[in-house]
GUGU-138143 format. One record per residue (C-alpha): residue number from 1; x, y negated, z. Coordinates in Angstrom, 3 decimals, padded with zeros to 6 digits. Layout:
// GUGU-138143
n NUM&x X&y Y&z Z
...
***
This chain:
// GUGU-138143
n 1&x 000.000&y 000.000&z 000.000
n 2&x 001.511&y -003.594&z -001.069
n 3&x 002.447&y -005.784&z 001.341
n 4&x -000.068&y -008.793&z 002.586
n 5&x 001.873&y -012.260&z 002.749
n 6&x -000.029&y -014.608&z 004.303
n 7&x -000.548&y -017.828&z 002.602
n 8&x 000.471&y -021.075&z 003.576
n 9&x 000.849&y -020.118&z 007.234
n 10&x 003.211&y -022.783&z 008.514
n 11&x 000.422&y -025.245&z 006.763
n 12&x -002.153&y -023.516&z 008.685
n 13&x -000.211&y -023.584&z 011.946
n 14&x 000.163&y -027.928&z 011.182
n 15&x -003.837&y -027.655&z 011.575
n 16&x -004.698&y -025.258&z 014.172
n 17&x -002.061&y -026.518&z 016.375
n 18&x -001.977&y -023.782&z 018.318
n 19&x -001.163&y -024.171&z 022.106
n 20&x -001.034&y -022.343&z 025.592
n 21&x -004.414&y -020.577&z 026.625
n 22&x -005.775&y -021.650&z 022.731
n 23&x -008.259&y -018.859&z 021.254
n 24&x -008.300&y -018.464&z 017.618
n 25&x -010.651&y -016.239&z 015.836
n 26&x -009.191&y -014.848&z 012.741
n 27&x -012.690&y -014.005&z 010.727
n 28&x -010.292&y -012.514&z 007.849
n 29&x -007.564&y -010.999&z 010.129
n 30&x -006.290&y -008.313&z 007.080
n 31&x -002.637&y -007.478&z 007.855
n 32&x -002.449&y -010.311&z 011.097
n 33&x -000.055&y -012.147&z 009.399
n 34&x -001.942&y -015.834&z 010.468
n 35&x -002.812&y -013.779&z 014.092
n 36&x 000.901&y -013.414&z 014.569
n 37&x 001.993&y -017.251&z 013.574
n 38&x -000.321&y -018.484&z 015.614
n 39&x 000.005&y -016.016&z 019.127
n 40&x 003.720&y -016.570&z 018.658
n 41&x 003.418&y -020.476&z 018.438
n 42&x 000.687&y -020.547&z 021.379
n 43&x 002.657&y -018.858&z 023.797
n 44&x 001.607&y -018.077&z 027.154
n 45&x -002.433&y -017.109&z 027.940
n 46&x -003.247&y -017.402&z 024.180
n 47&x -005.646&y -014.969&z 022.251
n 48&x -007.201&y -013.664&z 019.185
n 49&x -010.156&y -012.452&z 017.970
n 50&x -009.224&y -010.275&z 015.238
n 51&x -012.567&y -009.593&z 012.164
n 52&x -012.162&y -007.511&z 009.217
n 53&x -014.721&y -005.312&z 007.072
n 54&x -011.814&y -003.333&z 005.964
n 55&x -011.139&y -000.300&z 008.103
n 56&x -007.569&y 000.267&z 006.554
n 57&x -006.699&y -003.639&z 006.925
n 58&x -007.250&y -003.499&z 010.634
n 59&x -005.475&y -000.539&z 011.332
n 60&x -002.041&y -001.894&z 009.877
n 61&x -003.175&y -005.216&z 011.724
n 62&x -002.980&y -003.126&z 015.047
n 63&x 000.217&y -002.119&z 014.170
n 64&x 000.981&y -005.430&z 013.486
n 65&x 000.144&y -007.052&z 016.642
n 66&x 000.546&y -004.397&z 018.875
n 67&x 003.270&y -006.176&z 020.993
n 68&x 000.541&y -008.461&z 022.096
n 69&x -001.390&y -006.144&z 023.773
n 70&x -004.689&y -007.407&z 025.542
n 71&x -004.080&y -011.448&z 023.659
n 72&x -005.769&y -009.261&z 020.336
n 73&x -009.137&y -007.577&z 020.348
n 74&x -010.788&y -006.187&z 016.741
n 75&x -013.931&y -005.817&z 015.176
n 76&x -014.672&y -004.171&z 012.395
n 77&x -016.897&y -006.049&z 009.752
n 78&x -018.194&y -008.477&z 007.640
n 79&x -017.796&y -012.386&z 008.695
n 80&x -021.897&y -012.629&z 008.088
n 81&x -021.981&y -010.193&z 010.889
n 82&x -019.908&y -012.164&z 013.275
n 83&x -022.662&y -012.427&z 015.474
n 84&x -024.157&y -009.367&z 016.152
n 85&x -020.509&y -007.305&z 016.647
n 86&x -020.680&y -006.126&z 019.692
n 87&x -018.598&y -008.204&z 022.355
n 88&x -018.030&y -011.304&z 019.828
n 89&x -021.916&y -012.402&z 019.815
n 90&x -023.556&y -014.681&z 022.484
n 91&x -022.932&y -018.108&z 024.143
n 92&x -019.741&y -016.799&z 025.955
n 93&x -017.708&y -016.846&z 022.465
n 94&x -016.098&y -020.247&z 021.888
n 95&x -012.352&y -020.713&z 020.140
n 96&x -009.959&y -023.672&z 019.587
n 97&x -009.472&y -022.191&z 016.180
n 98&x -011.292&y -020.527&z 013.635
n 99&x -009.507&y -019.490&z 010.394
n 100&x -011.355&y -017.869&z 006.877
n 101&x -008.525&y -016.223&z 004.630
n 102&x -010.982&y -015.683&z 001.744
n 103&x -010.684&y -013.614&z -001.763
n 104&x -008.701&y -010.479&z -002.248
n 105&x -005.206&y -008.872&z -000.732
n 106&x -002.654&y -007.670&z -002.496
n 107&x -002.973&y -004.908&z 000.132
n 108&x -006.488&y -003.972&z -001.453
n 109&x -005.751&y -004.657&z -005.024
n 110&x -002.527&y -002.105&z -004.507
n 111&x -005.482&y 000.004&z -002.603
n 112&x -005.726&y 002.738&z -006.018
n 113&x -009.090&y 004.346&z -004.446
n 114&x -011.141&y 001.001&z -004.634
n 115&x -010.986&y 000.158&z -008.202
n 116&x -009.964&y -003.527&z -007.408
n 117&x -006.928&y -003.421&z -009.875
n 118&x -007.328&y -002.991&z -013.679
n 119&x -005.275&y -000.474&z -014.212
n 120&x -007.107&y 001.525&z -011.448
n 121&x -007.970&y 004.896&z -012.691
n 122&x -010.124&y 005.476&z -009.467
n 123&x -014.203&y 004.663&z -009.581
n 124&x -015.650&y 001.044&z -009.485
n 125&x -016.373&y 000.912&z -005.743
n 126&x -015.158&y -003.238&z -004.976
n 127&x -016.461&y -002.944&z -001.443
n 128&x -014.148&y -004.041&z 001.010
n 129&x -016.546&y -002.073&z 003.823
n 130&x -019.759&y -000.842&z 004.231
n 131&x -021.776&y -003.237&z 005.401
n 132&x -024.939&y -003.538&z 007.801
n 133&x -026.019&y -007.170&z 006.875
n 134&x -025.765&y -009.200&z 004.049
n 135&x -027.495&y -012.369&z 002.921
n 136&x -030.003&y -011.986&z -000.610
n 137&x -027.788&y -012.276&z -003.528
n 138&x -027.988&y -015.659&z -005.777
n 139&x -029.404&y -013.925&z -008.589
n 140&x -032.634&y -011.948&z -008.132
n 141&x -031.677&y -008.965&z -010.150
n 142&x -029.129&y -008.061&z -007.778
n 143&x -031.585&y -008.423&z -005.146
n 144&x -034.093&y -006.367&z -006.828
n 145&x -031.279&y -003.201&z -006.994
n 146&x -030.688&y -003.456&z -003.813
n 147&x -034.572&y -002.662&z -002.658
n 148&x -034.761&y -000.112&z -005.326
n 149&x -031.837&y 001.975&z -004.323
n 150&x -032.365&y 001.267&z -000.553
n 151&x -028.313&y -000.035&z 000.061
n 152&x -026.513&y -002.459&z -001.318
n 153&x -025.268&y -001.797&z -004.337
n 154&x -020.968&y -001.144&z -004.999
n 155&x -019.922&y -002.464&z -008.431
n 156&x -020.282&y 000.432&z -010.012
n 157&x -023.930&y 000.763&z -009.474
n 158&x -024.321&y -003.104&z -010.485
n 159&x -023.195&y -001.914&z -013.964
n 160&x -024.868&y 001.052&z -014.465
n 161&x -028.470&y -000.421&z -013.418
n 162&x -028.391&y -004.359&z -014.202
n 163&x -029.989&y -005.029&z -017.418
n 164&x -027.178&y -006.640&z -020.493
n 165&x -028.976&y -010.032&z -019.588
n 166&x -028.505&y -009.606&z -015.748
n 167&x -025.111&y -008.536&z -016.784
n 168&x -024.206&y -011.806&z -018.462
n 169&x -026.102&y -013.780&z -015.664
n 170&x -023.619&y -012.336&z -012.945
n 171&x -020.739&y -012.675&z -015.083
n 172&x -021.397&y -016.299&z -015.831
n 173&x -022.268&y -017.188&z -012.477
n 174&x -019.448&y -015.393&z -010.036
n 175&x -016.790&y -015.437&z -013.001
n 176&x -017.400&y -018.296&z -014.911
n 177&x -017.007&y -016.224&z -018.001
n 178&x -017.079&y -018.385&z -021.436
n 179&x -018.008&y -014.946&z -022.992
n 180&x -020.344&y -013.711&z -020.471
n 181&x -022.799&y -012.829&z -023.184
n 182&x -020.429&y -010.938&z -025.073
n 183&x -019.131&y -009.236&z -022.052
n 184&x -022.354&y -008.805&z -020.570
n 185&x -023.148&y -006.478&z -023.786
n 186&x -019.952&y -004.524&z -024.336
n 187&x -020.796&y -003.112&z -020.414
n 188&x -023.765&y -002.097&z -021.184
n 189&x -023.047&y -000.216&z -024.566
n 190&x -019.576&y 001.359&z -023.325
n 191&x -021.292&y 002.684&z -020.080
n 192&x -021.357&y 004.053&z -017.678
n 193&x -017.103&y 003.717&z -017.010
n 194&x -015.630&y 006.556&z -014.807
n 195&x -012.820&y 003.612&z -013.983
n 196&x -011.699&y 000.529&z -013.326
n 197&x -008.839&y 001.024&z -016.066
n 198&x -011.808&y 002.101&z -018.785
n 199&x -014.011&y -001.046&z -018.284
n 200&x -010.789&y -003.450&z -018.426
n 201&x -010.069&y -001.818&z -021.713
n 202&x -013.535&y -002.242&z -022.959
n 203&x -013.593&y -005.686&z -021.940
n 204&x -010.475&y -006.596&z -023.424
n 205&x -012.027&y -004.642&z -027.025
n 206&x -015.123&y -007.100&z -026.458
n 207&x -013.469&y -010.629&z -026.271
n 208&x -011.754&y -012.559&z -029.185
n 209&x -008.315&y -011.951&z -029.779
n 210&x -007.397&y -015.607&z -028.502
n 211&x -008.838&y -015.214&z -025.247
n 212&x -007.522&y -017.664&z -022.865
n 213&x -004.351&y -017.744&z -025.119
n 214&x -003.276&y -014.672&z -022.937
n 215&x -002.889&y -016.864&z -019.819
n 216&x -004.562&y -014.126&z -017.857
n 217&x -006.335&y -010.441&z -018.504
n 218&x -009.504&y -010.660&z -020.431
n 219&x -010.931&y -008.946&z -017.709
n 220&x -009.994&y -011.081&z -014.682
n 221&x -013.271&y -012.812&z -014.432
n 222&x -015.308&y -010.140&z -014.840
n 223&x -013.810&y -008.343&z -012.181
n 224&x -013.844&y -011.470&z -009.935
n 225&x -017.518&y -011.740&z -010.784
n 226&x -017.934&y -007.905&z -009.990
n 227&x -016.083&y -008.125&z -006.433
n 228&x -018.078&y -011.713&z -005.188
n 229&x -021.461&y -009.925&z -006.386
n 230&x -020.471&y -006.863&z -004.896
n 231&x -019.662&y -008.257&z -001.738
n 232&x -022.084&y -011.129&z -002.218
n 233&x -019.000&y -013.325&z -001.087
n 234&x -019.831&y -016.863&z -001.800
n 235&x -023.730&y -016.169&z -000.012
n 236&x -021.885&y -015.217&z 002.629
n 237&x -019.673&y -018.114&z 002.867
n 238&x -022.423&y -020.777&z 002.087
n 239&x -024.109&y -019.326&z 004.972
n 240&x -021.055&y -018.409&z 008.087
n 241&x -019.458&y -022.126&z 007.721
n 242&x -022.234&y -023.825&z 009.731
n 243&x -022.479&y -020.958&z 012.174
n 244&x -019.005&y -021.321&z 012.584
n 245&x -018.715&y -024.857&z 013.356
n 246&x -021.367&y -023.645&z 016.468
n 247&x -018.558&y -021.546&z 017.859
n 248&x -015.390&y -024.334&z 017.836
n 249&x -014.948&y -026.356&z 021.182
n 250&x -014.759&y -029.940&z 020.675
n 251&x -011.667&y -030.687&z 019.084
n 252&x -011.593&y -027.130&z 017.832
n 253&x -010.266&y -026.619&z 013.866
n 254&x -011.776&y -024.366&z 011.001
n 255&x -009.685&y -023.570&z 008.349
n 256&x -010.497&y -022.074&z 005.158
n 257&x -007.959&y -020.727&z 002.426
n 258&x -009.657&y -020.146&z -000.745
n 259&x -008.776&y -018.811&z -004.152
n 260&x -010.916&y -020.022&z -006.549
n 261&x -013.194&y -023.113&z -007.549
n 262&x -016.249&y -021.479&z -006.861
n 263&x -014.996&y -021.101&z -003.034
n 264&x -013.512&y -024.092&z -002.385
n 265&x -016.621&y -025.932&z -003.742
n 266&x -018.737&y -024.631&z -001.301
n 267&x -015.918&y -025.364&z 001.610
n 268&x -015.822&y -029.060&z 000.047
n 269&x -019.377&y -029.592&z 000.098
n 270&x -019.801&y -028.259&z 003.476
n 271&x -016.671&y -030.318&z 005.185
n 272&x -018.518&y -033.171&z 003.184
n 273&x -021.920&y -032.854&z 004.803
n 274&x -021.247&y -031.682&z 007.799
n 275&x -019.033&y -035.310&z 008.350
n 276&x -021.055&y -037.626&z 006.623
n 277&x -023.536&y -039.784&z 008.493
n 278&x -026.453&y -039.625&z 006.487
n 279&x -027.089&y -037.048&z 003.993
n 280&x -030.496&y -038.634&z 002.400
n 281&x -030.557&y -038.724&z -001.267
n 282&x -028.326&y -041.864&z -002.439
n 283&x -031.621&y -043.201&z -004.376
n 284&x -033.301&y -043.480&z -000.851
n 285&x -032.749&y -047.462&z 000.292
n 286&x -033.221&y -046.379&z 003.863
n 287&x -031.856&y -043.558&z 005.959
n 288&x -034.130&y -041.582&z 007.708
n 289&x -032.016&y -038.657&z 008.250
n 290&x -031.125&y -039.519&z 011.365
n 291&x -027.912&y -036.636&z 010.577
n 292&x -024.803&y -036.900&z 012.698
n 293&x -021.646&y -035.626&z 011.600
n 294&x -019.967&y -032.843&z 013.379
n 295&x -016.632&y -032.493&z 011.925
n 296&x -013.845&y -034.893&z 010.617
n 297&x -011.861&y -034.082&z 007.589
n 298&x -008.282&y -033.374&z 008.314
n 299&x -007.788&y -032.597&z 004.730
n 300&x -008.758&y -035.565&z 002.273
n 301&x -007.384&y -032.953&z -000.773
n 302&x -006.549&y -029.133&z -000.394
n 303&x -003.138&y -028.326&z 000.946
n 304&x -001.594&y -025.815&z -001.327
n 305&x 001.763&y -023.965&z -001.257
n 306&x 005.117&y -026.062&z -002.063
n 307&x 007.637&y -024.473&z -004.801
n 308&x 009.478&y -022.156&z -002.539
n 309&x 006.395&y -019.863&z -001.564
n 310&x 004.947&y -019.616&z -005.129
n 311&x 007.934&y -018.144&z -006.265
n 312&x 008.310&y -015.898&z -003.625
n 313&x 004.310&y -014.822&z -002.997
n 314&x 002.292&y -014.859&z -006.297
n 315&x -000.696&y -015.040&z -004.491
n 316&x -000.155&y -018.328&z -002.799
n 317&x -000.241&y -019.754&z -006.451
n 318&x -004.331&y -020.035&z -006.604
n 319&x -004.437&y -020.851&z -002.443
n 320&x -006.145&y -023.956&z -001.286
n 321&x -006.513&y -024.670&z 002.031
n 322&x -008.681&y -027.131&z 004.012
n 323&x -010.108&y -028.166&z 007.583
n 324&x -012.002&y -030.032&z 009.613
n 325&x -012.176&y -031.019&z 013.162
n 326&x -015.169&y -030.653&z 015.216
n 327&x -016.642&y -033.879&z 016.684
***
């Protein structure tokens, strides 16, 4: 399994500020990489809430951050479920810290049985657990699976039921596919595709020779589309970043490292509302609103990794980072 280098961490640890007796809670805690930076800048009486839907993640976390003993407890799952683990939920949980790592590991993309990669020759599964909550999908096809088969669907059932028009609608939406419509087809004449490896391939056959002037795979979108519906990752988002702010003391941080637009849109937005004064429709000459902000900006524009890191950790190359301080 590849190692997970965690991004921008000394950025991260600028934010958080972590100190003596601080308590972060790592809501993407994968290999503890950002758990580690910040117990080992805390120091004494510091601690970490560790939250990962991905079994295999938190076990080399343990490993990890064994030395710290007690400072580290784990829970397995989802962020959306955050508050219904058992010993995180109720009014007892507050943290100084609270830090989303979003998108996909390298550990899980070197993961062969989870049809992540491309050249995966193992089924298209995508899920990163097996979840017992998620929020209603964006696009009511997906939710209408889901009811029908009884669980939510992994990607390989997304493209062996969705109709070629659903298709294209989730490819468009979670990938931002320029050929969604063409892609959307070629999966739903080549299937059903006993890989991840296959369906790249057919993709690739699918789209114009020029695509993207080979800056990336013909099939990265598609696949990012596949994992976000999959894991309905951006619903999920939209919804745990105002539950989160709930959980930060005053003066607490939330940070969120994103890898894509689509992410850090919904992270803008949010830090936007959540610190603007009014939030009544700018055509409305008087504010009735009566909003107050509860976080500051720390970040006016995303931090994102200096020359040094994206040469020696591809992944930081896409990371943008931002936080807010609660108020």
């Amino acid at each position: 399994m590849s190692e997970h280098v965690p991004v921008l961490a000394q950025e991260v640890m600028n934010l958080l500020e972590p100190k003596a007796g601080d308590t972060l809670l790592d809501a993407t805690l994968g290999h503890g990489g950002h758990a580690k930076a910040f117990l080992d800048e805390a120091g004494e009486d510091a601690k970490v809430i560790g939250v990962d839907a991905d079994e295999k993640a938190l076990e080399v976390a343990k490993e990890t951050l064994a030395a710290y003993g007690d400072a580290v407890t784990y829970h397995k799952g989802n962020f959306y479920e955050l508050f219904t683990l058992s010993g995180v939920e109720g009014p007892d949980l507050h943290a100084n810290a609270i830090l989303f790592d979003l998108g996909i590991g390298s550990h899980q993309l070197g993961d062969i049985d989870r049809g992540f990669s491309f050249s995966s020759d193992a089924p298209l599964n995508m899920k990163y657990g097996e979840p017992t909550s998620l929020p209603d999908s964006h696009l009511e096809p997906i939710n209408v699976l889901t009811r029908r088969l009884g669980h939510y669907p992994d990607a390989h059932e997304l493209i062996d039921y969705l109709s070629p028009t659903a298709l294209a609608d989730m490819v468009r939406h979670y990938g931002e596919e320029r050929f969604a419509g063409v892609v959307g087809n070629a999966i739903a004449e080549g299937r059903p595709f006993a890989s991840a490896k296959r369906l790249a391939a057919a993709i690739e056959k699918a789209v114009p020779k020029f695509y993207e002037k080979g800056r990336i795979h013909p099939a990265t979108r598609t696949f990012q589309a596949l994992r976000l519906a999959t894991n309905r990752e951006l619903e999920v988002l939209e919804q745990v970043l105002p539950e989160a702010t709930k959980l930060l003391l005053e003066d607490g941080v939330l940070a969120v490292i994103s890898f894509h637009s689509l992410e850090d849109r919904i992270v803008k937005q949010y830090f936007r509302k959540a610190s603007a004064d009014c939030i009544c429709d700018p055509k409305q000459p008087i504010c009735t609103c009566e909003h107050e902000p509860t976080l500051a900006i720390l970040t006016k524009r995303p931090l994102v990794a200096n020359e040094e890191e994206r040469a020696k950790n591809p992944r930081s190359r896409s990371a943008k980072l931002r936080a807010a301080k609660k108020i």
